[in-house]
Phi, psi and omega in degrees: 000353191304302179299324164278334153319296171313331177296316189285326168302316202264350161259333189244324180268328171300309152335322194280352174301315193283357182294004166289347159297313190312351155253023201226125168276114187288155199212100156328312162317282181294334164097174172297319148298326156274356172274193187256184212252104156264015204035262186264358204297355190261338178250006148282309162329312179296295175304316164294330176276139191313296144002320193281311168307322163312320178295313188304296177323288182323319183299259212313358255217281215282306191294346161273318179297326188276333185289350165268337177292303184297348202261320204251353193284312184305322191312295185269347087044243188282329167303330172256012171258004179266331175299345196265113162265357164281108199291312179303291162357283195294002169259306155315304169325300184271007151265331148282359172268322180291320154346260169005270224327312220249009145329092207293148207295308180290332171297317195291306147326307198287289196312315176285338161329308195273335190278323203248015194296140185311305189271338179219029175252169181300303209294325185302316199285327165299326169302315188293294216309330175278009195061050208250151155284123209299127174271124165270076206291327180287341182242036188237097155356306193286328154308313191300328171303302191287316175321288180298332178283317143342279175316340191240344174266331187304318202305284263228335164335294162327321184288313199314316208272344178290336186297313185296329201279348184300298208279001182265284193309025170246352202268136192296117193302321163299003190257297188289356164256341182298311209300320180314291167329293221268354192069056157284133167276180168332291182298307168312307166315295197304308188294316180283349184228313193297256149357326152282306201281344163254026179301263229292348146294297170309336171270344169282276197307346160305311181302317160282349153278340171278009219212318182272014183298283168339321201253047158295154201298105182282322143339294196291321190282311155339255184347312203258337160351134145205196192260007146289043207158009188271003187255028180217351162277312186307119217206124202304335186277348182261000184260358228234319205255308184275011182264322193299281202282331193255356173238344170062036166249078177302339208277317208249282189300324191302310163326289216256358146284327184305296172348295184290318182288281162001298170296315256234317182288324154326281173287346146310289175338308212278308208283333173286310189258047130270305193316312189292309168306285186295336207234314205058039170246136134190181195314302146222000000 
């Protein structure tokens, strides 16, 4: 247990000391501790500029489509690699959906780059060949939401659905000989057994994903930015790296992380003892 102990110490809870600049106007000079003291003022600055409600949607925008999209795509998914009984078929499946998974955020980037480029990727180019007109998917505001959600359930399927298949392969082998014996169909089975059995995995992740709805994955958002696409992109985590590191106002991006964690620990709570009150499953 030492080295995940040691992980957590030293990146996440020793870190959480320094979020006292966000009260602070922090002074490289003067040190963390030594600068003076601002109370709420950075994060009134945040509440008040025009910007923030842009961030806010967008964030909460992009983080609800995937999450009603990403959420329900693994489930099924594993009902239907648990249906397959041609041992080969099902394995071949799930090496290509799990694959994606080890694609690094930059590789991946390049590859929707490549796929969608206006003038020479494939998809304009299959599109012209159908006489369709050409699409600038990266550089259309409206487009970008689905480009990245898409794209990213293409990724992560595969990871997703071994966690359900742990929990169906936990489910008692007698239940499916009962359901057999009484003449359950396919379908009957999935719904009466499969499904339960693997809710209570599925209502944990639910809860942590709902508890990361703020912090969607800020690499992947970057990367695919441009300045066609920033009034649909722009995310409390890229304002946060280009107001902290590239304007070098800590003090102020430390404020609007703070913000965001906060919210995100807020809706763990709440999505949990709803989770604990309906299912009597959740974290704790």
């Amino acid at each position: 247990m030492i080295p995940p102990v040691l992980f957590f110490l030293i990146f996440k809870y020793i870190p959480m000391l320094n979020a006292v600049i966000a009260f602070k106007d922090y002074s490289i000079v003067k040190g963390i501790w030594g600068s003076p003291w601002a109370g709420l003022k950075h994060f009134r600055l945040f509440f008040e500029n025009p910007v923030f409600w842009v961030l806010m949607k967008n964030t909460l925008i992009i983080s609800l489509y995937h999450l009603v999209v990403a959420f329900p795509i693994p489930i099924l998914l594993a009902l239907g690699l648990n249906e397959i009984r041609h041992g080969f078929f099902k394995r071949a499946v799930q090496l290509v959906t799990y694959a994606p998974y080890f694609i690094s955020t930059v590789v991946m980037v390049s590859i929707i780059m490549l796929l969608m480029s206006p003038r020479l990727g494939i998809m304009n180019t299959l599109m012209q060949q159908l006489g369709m007109e050409p699409v600038n998917f990266l550089g259309d505001p409206g487009i970008f939401r689905s480009v990245y959600v898409w794209s990213d359930v293409w990724q992560t399927m595969g990871y997703s659905a071994v966690i359900y298949l742990a929990a169906l392969a936990g489910v008692d082998p007698a239940l499916y000989e009962a359901a057999r014996v009484d003449g359950a169909s396919r379908v009957q089975k999935i719904f009466h057994i499969d499904i339960p059995g693997l809710l209570p995995a599925a209502i944990i992740i639910l809860i942590l994903s709902v508890g990361n709805i703020m912090a969607i994955g800020f690499e992947k958002i970057y990367l695919l930015q441009n300045p066609l696409n920033t009034s649909t992109s722009e995310i409390i985590a890229t304002y946060v790296y280009k107001i902290g590191l590239l304007n070098a106002n800590f003090s102020f991006a430390t404020a609007v992380g703070l913000f965001n964690s906060v919210i995100n620990l807020i809706l763990l709570m709440l999505v949990n003892a709803l989770a604990r009150r309906i299912s009597n499953n959740s974290l704790w």
